[in-house]
VEXFITI-176942 format. One record per residue (C-alpha): residue number from 0; residue in three letters; x, z, y. Coordinates in nm, 2 decimals, padded with zeros to 4 digits. Layout:
R   k   r   east     up  north
R NUM ala      X      Z      Y
...
END
This chain:
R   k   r   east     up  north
R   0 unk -08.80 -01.29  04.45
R   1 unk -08.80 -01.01  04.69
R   2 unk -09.02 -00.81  04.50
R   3 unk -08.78 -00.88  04.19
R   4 unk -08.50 -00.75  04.40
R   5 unk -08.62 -00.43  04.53
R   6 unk -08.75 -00.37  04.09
R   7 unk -08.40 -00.45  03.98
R   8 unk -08.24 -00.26  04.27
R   9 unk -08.50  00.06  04.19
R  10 unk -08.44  00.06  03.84
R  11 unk -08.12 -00.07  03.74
R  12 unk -07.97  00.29  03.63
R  13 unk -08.26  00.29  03.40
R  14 unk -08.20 -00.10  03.27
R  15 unk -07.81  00.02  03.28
R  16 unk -07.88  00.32  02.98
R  17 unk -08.11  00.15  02.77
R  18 unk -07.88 -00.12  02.75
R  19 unk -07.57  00.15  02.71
R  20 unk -07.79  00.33  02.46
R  21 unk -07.88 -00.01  02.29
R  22 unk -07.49 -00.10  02.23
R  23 unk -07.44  00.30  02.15
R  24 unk -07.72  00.29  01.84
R  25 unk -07.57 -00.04  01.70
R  26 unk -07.22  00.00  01.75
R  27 unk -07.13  00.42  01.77
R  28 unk -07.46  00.63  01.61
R  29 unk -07.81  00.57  01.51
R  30 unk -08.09  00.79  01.31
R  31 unk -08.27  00.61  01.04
R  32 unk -08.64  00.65  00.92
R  33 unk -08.67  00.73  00.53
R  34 unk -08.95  00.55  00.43
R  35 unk -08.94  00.62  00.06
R  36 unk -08.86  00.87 -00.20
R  37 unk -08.53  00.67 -00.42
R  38 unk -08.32  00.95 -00.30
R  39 unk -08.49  01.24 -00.38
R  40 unk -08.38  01.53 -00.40
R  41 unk -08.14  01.45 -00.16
R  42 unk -08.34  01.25  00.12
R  43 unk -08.66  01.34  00.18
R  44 unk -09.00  01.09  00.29
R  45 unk -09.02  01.16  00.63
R  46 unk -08.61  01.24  00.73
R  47 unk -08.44  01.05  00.98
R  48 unk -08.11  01.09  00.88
R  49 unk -07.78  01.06  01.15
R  50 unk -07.60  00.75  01.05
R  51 unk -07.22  00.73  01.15
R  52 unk -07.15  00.36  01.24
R  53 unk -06.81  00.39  01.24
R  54 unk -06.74  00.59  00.94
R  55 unk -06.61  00.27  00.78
R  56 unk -06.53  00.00  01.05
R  57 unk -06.54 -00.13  01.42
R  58 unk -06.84 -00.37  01.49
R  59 unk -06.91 -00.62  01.79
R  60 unk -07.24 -00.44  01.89
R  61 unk -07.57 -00.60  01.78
R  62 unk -07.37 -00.78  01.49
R  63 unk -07.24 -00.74  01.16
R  64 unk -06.84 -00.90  01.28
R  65 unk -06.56 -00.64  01.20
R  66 unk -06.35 -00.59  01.48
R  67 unk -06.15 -00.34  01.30
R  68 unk -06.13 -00.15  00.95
R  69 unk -06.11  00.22  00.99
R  70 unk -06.20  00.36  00.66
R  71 unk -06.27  00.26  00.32
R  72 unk -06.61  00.38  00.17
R  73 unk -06.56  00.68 -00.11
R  74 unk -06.73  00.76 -00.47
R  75 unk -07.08  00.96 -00.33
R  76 unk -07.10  00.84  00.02
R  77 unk -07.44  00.84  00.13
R  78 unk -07.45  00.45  00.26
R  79 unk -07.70  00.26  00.50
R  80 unk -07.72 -00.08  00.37
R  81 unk -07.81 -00.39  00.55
R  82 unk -07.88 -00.58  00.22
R  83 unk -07.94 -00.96  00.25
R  84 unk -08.08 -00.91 -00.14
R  85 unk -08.35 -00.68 -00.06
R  86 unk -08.45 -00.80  00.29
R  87 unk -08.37 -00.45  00.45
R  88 unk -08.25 -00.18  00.48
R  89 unk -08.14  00.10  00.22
R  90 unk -08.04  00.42  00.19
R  91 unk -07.82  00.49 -00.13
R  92 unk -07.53  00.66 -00.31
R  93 unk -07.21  00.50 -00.39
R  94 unk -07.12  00.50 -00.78
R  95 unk -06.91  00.22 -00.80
R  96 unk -06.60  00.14 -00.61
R  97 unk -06.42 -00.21 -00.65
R  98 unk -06.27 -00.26 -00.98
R  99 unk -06.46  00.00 -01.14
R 100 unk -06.63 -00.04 -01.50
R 101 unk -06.98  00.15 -01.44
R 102 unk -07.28  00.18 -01.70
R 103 unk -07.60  00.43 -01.77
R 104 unk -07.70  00.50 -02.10
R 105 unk -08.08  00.68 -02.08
R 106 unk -07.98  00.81 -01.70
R 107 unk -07.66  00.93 -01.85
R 108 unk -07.36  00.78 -01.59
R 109 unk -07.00  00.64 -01.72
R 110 unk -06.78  00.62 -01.47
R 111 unk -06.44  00.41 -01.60
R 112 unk -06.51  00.53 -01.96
R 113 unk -06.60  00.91 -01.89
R 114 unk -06.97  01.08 -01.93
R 115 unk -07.05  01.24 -01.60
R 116 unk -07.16  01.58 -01.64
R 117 unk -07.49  01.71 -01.59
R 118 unk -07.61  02.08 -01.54
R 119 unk -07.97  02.18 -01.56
R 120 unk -08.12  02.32 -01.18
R 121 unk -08.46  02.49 -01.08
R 122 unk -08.55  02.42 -00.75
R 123 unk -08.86  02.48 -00.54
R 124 unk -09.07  02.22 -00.62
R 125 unk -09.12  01.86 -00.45
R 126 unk -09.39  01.67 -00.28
R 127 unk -09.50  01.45 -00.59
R 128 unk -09.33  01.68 -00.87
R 129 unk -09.71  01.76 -00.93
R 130 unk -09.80  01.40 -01.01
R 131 unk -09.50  01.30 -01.17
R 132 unk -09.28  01.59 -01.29
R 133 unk -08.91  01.56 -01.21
R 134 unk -08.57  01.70 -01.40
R 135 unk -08.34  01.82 -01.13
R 136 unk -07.95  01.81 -01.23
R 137 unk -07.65  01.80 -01.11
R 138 unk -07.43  01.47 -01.16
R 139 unk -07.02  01.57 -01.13
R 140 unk -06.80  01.30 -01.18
R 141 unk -06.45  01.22 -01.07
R 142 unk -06.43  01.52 -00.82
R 143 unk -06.82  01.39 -00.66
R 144 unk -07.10  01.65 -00.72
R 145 unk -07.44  01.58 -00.62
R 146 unk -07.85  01.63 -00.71
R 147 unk -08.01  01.40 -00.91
R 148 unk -08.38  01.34 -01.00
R 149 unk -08.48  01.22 -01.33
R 150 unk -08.86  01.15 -01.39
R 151 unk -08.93  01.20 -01.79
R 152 unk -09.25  01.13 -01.84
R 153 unk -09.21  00.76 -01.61
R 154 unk -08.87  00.69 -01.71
R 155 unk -08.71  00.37 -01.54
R 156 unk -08.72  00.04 -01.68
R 157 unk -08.32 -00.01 -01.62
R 158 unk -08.23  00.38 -01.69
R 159 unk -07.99  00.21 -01.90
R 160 unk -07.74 -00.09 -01.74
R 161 unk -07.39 -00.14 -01.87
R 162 unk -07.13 -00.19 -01.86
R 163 unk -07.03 -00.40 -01.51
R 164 unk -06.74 -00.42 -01.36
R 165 unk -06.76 -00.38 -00.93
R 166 unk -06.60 -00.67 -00.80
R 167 unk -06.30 -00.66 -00.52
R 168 unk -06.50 -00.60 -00.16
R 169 unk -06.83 -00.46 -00.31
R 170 unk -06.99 -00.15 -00.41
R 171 unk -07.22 -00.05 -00.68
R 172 unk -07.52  00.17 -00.54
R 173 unk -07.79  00.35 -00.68
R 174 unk -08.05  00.62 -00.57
R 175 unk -08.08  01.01 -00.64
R 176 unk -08.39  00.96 -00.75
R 177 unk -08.28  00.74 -01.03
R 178 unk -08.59  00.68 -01.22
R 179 unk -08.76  00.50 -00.87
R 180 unk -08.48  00.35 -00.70
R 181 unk -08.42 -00.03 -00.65
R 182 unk -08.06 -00.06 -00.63
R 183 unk -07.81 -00.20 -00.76
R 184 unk -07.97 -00.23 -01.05
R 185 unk -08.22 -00.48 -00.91
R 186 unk -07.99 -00.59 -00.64
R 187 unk -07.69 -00.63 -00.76
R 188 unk -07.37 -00.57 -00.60
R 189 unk -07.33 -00.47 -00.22
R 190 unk -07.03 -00.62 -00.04
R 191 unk -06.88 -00.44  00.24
R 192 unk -06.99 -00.61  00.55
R 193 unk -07.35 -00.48  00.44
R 194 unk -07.25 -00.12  00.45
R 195 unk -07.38 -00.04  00.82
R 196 unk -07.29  00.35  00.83
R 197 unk -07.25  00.66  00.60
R 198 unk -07.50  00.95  00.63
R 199 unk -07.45  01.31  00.61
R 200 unk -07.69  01.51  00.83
R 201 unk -08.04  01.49  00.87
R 202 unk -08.15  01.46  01.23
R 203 unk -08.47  01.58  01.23
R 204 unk -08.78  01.56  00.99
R 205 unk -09.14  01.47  01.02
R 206 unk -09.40  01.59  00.72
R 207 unk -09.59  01.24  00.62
R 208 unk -09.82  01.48  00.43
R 209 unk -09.92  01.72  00.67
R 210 unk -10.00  01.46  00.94
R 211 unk -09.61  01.43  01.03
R 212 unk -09.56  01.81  01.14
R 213 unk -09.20  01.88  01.22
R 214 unk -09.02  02.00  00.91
R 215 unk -08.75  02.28  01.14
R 216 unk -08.58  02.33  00.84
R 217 unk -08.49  02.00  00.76
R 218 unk -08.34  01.93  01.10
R 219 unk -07.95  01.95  01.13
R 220 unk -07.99  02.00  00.73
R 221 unk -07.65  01.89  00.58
R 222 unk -07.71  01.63  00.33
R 223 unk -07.56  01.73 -00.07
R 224 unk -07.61  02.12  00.04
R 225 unk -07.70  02.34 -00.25
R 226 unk -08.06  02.30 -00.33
R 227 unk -08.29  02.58 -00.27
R 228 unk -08.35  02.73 -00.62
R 229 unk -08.69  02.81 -00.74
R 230 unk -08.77  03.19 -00.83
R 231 unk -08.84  03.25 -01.17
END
């Protein structure tokens, strides 16, 4: 016991952060892996993106119990989701807010009857673009702009959903890289105590391909920024 004593007594600033950083990543701020490409161009494999935990509401730390609503989630947010459907947890875009009347038709997004609209980019290629070609364009609708990836020659099974309706306290998600993206396509709706944070910055990045090498340029990248165009 004495031996216990003199360890707690030596150590127990150290015990006293971790814990303070444990309640701090659950409660305040956390980074998030990226292990997959469904948001693409956006996201990259290899990000760890900063995740705001209270962007939307106040939570007893280490659960999922609302203390407090502080915001409500907007068209585009970039969303952690702690989805009891999928079995864990996603990174995705919000389409749909409650009460809205989404559908796709061949990738092509309605938002409340109205065609999003969809400009043409050249960026600087991708990790897997040589494999599986992708379409880069940009997706503006109702005042949200953003990069989507479209994959023509491996077009998704469910490029074309339609028309739902977003029930009251859920969200309709769905990747960047919308031709491999399990969403709410395959999930369903998200209701709002699954929505864990909302992501805007990339912390830092580590190249899966290249033996995980630090991607510089990638860290403190603002998420939705103007892609990098290719030269022609």
């Amino acid at each position: 016991m004495r031996t216990l004593g003199n360890l707690w007594r030596d150590n127990k600033s150290v015990v006293a952060f971790l814990f303070l950083m444990v309640l701090f990543r659950s409660a305040v701020a956390d980074w998030n892996v990226v292990p997959s490409g469904s948001m693409l161009p956006t996201i990259r494999e290899g990000d760890r993106i900063f995740v705001d935990k209270m962007a939307y509401d106040l939570r007893v730390p280490l659960t999922h119990i609302a203390i407090a609503h502080l915001h409500d989630p907007q068209r585009g947010d970039i969303v952690t989701i702690d989805s009891s459907a999928a079995h864990e947890l996603l990174v995705k875009r919000l389409i749909g807010l409650p009460g809205d009347r989404v559908a796709l038709r061949d990738n092509v997004l309605y938002v409340n009857g109205v065609r999003a609209h969809y400009q043409p980019l050249r960026i600087k290629p991708l990790p897997g673009d040589a494999a599986s070609p992708g379409d880069y364009l940009t997706e503006r609708f109702d005042g949200v702009a953003h990069t989507v990836r479209l994959t023509p020659y491996a077009p998704s099974p469910r490029n074309s959903f339609g028309p739902v309706v977003v029930p009251q306290g859920e969200y309709l998600m769905l990747g960047d890289n919308r031709d491999n993206s399990a969403d709410s396509r395959y999930f369903g709706f998200f209701p709002r105590k699954e929505l864990m944070g909302r992501a805007r910055h990339v912390a830092f990045s580590l190249d899966p391909d290249h033996y995980y090498k630090p991607r510089f340029e990638r860290f403190g990248a603002r998420l939705d920024a103007a892609p990098q165009v290719a030269s022609r």
